[in-house]
NUKEMI-565748 format. One record per residue (C-alpha): residue number from 1; x, y, z; residue in one letter. Coordinates in steps of 0.2 Angstrom, whole numbers, plus 2048, in hexadecimal, padded with zeros to 3 digits. Layout:
<drenfis>
+-----+-----+-----+-----+------+
|  nr |  px |  py |  pz | rest |
+-----+-----+-----+-----+------+
| NUM |   X |   Y |   Z |    A |
...
+-----+-----+-----+-----+------+
</drenfis>
This chain:
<drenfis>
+-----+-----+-----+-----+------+
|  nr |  px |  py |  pz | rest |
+-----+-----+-----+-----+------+
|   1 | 406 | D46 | 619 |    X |
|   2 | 414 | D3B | 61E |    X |
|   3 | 423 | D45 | 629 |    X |
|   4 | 430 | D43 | 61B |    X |
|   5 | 427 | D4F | 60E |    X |
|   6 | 426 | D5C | 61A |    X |
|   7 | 432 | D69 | 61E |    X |
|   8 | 429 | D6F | 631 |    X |
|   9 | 42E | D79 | 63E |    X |
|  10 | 43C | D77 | 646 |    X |
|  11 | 437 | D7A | 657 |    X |
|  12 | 42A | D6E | 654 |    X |
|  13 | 42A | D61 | 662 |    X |
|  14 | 41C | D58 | 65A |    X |
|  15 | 424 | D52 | 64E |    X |
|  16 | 431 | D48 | 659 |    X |
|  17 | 421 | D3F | 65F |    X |
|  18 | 41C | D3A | 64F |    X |
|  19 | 42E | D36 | 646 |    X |
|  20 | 42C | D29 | 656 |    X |
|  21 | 41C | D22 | 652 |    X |
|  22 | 41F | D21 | 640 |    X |
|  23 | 42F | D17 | 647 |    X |
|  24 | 425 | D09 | 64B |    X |
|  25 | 419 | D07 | 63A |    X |
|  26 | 426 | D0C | 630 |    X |
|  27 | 438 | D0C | 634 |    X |
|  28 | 43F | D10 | 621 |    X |
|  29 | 436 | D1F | 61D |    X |
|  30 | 437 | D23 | 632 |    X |
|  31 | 44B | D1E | 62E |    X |
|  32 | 44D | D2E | 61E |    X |
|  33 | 442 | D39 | 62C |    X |
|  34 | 451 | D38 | 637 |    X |
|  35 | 45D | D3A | 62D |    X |
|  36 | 455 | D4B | 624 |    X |
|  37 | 456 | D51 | 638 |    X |
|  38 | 469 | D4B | 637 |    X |
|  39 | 46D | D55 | 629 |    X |
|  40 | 462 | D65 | 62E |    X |
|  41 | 46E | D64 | 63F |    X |
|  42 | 47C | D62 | 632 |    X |
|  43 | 477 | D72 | 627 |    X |
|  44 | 473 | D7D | 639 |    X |
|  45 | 486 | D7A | 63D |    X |
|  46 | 48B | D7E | 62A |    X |
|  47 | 480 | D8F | 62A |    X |
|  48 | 486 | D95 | 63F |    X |
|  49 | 499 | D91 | 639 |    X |
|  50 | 499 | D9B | 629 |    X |
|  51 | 490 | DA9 | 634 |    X |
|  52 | 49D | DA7 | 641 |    X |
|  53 | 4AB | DA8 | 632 |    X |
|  54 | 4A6 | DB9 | 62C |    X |
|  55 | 49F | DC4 | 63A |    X |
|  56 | 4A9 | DCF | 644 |    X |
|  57 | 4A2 | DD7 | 652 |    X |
|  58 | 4A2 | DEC | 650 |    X |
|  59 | 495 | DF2 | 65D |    X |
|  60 | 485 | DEC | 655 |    X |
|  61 | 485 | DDA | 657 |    X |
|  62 | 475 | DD6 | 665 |    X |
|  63 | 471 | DC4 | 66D |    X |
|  64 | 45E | DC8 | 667 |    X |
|  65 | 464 | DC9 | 654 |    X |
|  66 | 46F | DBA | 657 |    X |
|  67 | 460 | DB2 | 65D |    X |
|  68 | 451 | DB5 | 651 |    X |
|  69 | 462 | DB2 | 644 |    X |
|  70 | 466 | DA1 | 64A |    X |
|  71 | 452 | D9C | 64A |    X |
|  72 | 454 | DA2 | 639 |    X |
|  73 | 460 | D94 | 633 |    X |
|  74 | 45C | D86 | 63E |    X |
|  75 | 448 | D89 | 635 |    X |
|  76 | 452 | D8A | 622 |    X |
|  77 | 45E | D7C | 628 |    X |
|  78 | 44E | D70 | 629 |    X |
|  79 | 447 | D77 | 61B |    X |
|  80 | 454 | D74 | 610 |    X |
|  81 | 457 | D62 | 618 |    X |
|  82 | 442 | D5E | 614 |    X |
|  83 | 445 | D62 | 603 |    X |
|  84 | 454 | D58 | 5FE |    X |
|  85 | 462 | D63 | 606 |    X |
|  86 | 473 | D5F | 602 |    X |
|  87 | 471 | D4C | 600 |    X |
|  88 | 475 | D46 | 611 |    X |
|  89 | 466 | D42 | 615 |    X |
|  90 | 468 | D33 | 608 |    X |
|  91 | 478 | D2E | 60E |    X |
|  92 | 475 | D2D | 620 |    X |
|  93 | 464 | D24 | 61C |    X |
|  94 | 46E | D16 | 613 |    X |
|  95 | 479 | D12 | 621 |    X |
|  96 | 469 | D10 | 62C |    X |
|  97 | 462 | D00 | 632 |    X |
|  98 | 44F | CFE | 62D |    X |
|  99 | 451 | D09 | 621 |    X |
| 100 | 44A | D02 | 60F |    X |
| 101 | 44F | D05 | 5FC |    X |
| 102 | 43E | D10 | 5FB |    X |
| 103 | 440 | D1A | 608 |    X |
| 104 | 453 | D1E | 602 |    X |
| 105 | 44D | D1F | 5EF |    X |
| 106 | 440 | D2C | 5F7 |    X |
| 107 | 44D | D38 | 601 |    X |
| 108 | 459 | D38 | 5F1 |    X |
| 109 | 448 | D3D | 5E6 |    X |
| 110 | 445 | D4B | 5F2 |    X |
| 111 | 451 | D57 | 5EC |    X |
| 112 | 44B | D57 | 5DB |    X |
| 113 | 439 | D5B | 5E2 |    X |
| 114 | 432 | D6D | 5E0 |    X |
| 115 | 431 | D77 | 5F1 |    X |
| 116 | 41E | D77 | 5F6 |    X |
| 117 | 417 | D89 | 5F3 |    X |
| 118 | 404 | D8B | 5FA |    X |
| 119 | 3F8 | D92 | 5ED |    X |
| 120 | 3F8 | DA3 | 5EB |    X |
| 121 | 409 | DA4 | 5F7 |    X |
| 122 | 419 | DAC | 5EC |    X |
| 123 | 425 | D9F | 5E9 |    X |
| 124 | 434 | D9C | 5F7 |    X |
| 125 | 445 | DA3 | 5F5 |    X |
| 126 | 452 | D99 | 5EF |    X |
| 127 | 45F | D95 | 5FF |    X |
| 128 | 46B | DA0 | 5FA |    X |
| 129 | 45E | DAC | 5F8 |    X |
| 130 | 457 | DA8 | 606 |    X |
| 131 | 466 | DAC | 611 |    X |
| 132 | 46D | DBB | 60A |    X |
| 133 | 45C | DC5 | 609 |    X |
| 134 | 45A | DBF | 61E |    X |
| 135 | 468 | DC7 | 624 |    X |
| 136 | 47A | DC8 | 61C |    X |
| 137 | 48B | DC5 | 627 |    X |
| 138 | 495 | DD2 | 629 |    X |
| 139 | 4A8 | DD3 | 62B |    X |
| 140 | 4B1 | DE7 | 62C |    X |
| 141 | 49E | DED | 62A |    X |
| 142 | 4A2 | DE6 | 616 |    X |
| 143 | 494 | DD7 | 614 |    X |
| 144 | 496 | DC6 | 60F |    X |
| 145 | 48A | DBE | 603 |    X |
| 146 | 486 | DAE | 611 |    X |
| 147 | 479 | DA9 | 602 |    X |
| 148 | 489 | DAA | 5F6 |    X |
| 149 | 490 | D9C | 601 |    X |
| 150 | 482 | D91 | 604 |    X |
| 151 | 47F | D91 | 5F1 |    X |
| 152 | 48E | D8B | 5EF |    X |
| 153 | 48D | D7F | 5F8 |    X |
| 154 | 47D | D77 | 5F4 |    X |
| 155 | 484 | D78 | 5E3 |    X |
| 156 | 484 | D66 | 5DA |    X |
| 157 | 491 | D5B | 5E2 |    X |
| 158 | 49F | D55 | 5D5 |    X |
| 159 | 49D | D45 | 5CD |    X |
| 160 | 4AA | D3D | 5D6 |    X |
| 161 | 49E | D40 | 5E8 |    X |
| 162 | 48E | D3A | 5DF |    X |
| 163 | 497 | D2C | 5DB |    X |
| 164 | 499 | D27 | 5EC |    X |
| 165 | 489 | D2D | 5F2 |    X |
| 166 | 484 | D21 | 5E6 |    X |
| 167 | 48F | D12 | 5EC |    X |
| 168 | 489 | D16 | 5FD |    X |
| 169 | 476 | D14 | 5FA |    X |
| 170 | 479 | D03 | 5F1 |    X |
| 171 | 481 | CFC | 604 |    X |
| 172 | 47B | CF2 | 60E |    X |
| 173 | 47A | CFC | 621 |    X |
| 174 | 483 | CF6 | 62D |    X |
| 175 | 47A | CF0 | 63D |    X |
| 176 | 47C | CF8 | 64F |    X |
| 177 | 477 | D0A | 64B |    X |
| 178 | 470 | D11 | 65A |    X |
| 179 | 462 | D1F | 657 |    X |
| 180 | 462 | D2D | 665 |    X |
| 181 | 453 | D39 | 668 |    X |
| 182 | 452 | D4B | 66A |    X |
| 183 | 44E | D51 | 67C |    X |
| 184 | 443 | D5E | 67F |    X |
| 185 | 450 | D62 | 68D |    X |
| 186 | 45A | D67 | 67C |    X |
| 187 | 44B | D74 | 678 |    X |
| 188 | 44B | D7B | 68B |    X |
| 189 | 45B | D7F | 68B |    X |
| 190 | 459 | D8A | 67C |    X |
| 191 | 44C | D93 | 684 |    X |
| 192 | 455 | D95 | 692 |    X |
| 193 | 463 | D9D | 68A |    X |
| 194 | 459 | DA9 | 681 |    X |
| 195 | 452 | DB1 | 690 |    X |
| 196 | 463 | DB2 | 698 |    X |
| 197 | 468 | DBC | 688 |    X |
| 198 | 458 | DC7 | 689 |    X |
| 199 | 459 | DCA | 69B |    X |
| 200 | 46B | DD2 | 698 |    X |
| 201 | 464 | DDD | 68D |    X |
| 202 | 462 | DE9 | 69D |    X |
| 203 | 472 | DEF | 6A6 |    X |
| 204 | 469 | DEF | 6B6 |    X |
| 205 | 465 | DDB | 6B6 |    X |
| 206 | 477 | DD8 | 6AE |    X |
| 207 | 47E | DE3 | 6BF |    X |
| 208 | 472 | DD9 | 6CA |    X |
| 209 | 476 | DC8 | 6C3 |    X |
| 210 | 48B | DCC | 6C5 |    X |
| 211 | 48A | DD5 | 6D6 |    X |
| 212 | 48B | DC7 | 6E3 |    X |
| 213 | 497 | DBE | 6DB |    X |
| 214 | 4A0 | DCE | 6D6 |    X |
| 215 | 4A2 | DD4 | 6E9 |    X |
| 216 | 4AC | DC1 | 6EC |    X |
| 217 | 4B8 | DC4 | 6DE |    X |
| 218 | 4BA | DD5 | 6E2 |    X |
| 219 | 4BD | DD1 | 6F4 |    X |
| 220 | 4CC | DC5 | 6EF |    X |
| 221 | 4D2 | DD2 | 6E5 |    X |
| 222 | 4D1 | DE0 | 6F0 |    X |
| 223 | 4C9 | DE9 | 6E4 |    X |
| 224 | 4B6 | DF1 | 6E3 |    X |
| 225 | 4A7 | DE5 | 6DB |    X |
| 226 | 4A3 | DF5 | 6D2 |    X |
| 227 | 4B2 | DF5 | 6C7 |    X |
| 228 | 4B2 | DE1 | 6C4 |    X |
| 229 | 49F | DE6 | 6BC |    X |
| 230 | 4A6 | DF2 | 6B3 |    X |
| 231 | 4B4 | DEB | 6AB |    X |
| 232 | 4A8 | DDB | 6A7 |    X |
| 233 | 49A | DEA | 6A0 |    X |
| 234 | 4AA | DED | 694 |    X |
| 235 | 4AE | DDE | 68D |    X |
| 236 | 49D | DD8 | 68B |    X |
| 237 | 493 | DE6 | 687 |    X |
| 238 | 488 | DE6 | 699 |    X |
| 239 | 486 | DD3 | 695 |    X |
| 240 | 47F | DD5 | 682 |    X |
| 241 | 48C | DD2 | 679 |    X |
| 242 | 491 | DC0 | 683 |    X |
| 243 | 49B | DB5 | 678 |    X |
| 244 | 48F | DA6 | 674 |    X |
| 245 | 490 | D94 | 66E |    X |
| 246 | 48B | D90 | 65C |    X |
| 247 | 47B | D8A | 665 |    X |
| 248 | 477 | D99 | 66F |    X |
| 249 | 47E | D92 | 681 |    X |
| 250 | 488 | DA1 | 689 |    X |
| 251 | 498 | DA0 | 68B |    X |
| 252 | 498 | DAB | 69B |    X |
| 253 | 4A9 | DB1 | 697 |    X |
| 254 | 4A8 | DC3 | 69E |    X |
| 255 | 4B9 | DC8 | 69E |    X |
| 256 | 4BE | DC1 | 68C |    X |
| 257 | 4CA | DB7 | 694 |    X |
| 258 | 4D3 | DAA | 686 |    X |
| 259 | 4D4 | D99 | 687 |    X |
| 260 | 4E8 | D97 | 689 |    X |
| 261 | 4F1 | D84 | 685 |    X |
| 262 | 4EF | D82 | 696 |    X |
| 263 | 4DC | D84 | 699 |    X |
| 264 | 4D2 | D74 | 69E |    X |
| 265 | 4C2 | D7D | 69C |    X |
| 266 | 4B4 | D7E | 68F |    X |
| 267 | 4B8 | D8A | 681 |    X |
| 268 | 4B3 | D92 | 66F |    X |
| 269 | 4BB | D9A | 663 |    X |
| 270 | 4B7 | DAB | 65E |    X |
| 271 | 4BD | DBC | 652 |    X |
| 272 | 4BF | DCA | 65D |    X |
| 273 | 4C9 | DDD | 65B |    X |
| 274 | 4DB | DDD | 662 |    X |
| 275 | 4E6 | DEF | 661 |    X |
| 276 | 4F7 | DEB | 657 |    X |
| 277 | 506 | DF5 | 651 |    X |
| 278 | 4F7 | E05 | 657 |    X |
| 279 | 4E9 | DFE | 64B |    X |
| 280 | 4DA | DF5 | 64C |    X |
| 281 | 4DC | DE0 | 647 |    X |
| 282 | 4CF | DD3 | 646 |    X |
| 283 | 4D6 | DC2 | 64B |    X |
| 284 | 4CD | DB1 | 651 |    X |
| 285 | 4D1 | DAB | 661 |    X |
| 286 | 4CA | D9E | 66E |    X |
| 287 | 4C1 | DA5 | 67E |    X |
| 288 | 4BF | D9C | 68D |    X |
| 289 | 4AD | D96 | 691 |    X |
| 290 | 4A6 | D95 | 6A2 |    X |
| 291 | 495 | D8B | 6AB |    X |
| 292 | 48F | D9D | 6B4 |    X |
| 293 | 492 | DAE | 6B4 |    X |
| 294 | 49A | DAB | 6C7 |    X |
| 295 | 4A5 | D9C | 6BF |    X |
| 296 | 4AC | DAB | 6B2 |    X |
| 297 | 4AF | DB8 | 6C2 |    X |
| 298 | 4B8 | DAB | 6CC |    X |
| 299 | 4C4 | DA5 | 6BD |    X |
| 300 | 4C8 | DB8 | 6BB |    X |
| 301 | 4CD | DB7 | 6CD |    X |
| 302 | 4D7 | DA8 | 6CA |    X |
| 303 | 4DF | DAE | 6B9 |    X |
| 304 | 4E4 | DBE | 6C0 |    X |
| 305 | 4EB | DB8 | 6D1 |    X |
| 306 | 4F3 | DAB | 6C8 |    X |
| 307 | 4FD | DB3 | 6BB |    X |
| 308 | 50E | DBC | 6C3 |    X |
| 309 | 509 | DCB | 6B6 |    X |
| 310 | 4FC | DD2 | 6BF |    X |
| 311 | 508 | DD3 | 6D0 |    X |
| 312 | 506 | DE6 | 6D0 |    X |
| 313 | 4F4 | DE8 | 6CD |    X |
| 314 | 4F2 | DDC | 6DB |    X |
| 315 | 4FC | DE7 | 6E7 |    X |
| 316 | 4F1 | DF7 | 6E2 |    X |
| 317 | 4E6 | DFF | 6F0 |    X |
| 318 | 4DC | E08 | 6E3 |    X |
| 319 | 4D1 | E00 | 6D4 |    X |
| 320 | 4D9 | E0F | 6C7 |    X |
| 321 | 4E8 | E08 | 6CC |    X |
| 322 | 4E3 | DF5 | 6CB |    X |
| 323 | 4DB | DF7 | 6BA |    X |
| 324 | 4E8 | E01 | 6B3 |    X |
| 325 | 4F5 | DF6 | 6BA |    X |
| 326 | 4EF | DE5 | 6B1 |    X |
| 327 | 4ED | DEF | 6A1 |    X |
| 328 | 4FF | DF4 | 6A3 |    X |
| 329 | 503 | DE2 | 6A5 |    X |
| 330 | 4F8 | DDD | 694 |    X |
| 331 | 4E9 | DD9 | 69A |    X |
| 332 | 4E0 | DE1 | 68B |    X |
| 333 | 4E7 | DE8 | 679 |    X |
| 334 | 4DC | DF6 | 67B |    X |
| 335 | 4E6 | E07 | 67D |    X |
| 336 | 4D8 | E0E | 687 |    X |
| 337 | 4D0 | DFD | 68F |    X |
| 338 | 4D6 | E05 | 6A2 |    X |
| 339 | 4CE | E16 | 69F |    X |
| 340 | 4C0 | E0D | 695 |    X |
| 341 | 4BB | E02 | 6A6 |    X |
| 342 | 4BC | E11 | 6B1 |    X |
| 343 | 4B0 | E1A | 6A7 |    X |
| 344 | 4A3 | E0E | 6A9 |    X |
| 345 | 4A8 | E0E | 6BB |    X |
| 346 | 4A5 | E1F | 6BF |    X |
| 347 | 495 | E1F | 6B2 |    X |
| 348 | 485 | E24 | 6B5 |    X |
| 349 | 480 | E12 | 6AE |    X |
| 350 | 48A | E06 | 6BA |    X |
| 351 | 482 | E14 | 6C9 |    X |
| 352 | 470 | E12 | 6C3 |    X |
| 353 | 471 | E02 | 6C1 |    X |
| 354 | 477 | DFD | 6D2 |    X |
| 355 | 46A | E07 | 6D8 |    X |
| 356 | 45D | DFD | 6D1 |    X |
| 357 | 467 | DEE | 6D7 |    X |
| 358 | 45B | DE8 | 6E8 |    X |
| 359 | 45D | DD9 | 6F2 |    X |
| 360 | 454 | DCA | 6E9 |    X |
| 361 | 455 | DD5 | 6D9 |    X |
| 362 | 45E | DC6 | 6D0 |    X |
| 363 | 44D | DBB | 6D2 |    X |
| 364 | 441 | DC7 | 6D1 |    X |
| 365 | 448 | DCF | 6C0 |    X |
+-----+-----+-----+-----+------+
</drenfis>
């Protein structure tokens, strides 16, 4: 069965293999191959920005859901890409060198071909279907029909887009188009990020990753490591609730510190809940993004050392009075944020989990 009239697996390496040999026998049909894998990137960004859009964080939200979630619609991505998709497939195959009229004539066919359904199997959901029965976003614990939106837009493009898809097609493609490949590297590093959100699922390994870092910070800051932990246990859920990239990169932003005009770093944007006028707001804003957990400890350093507005917290002996200070000075919107970190400071969690903090924990975990 030639690669272009299946959907496969998304994780399926193989496949790279064999789009490459069939490269070199047949660079048209090889040609529509890619540019279906184009358009299945192109329809994961559409499905993880539409998620991204309606959710809002309200103490349910967990890095394993967002994983199993995000394997969920990169495999219905490439689904809907083998079958036709949106059409993109078809105009990106035009503009390809080596690609020929069949091979294009075969891509645009595809969407009007019937999904197939082994026999005996039900047949498969429609997309929108598909994505709302999965798992609906949810936005002030109200949900949003994602299969509504996806519908939509699969909908038949207006005539006056048809028409230039059609104009497109009959072009000849321009030369000097470079193809690059997928690394498996890109695969690694999506495995790897998983079990960094898995491993945060325990408070104890979330405490034994932060600590040596932690006592640095807190040295500069005259302040205990215990109470950096616990204001990072705060704002990230004990590590679970790390703002990630669309992705699933970490954004090892522990302190959900924002990405100001004058930030040089890496940064995404994200809703969070901000206190205003004494009620309870969602807004989007964009967070700073950092390379390590230890890269996020030292900005926090640097950031509060750095602004004049945390001058008092930094004269505190005490760290009641450092955390209350910087929430004086607007640190967090939060009314309780201050008594919330000393909670967890003085916790039976934060204690139990620096108990079972050991040297060489951190590699042995």
């Amino acid at each position: 069965m030639a690669i272009t009239d299946q959907p496969g697996f998304f994780l399926d390496f193989q496949r790279f293999g064999e789009l490459k040999l069939q490269a070199r026998t047949d660079r048209g049909h090889a040609a529509v191959a890619v540019a279906q894998q184009f358009e299945g990137l192109f329809l994961q960004q559409m499905l993880a920005a539409m998620r991204a859009a309606a959710t809002v964080d309200q103490g349910q939200h967990s890095s394993t859901l967002d994983f199993y979630r995000e394997m969920h619609d990169k495999q219905l991505a490439q689904t809907i890409a083998g079958q036709g998709g949106l059409g993109v497939a078809r105009l990106i195959a035009a503009r390809m060198p080596g690609s020929t009229d069949s091979a294009v004539a075969q891509a645009a066919s595809m969407a009007a071909l019937p999904a197939r359904v082994p026999a005996g199997a039900a047949p498969p959901l429609p997309v929108a279907a598909a994505v709302s029965a999965s798992s609906p976003a949810t936005a002030g614990g109200v949900a949003v029909p994602v299969g509504a939106a996806v519908s939509k837009t699969l909908a038949t493009p207006p005539a006056g887009v048809a028409a230039a898809a059609d104009a497109t097609v009959s072009k000849t493609p321009p030369a000097g188009v470079v193809l690059h490949r997928v690394l498996n590297d890109d695969f690694a590093e999506v495995a790897q990020n998983a079990a960094l959100n898995q491993r945060w699922q325990q408070p104890a390994r979330f405490v034994a990753d932060l600590l040596p870092e932690a006592q640095d910070a807190a040295a500069r800051l005259g302040v205990s490591p215990e109470l950096l932990i616990a204001q990072a246990a705060l704002e990230t859920g004990w590590g679970k609730h790390v703002m990630q990239f669309d992705d699933g990169r970490s954004s090892f932003n522990l302190f959900g510190i924002k990405a100001g005009a004058d930030w040089q770093g890496g940064s995404l944007q994200r809703a969070s809940l901000e206190f205003s006028d004494g009620a309870l707001h969602s807004q989007v804003s964009r967070f700073r993004a950092y390379a390590s957990p230890a890269h996020s400890l030292r900005d926090y350093v640097d950031f509060i050392q750095s602004s004049p507005r945390y001058g008092d917290a930094l004269q505190t002996s005490d760290d009641s009075g450092y955390i209350r200070a910087i929430h004086a000075a607007g640190y967090a919107t939060d009314p309780d944020y201050a008594d919330k970190v000393i909670a967890i400071l003085r916790g039976d969690l934060l204690r139990t989990s620096l108990a079972q903090t050991a040297p060489g924990d951190k590699n042995n975990a």
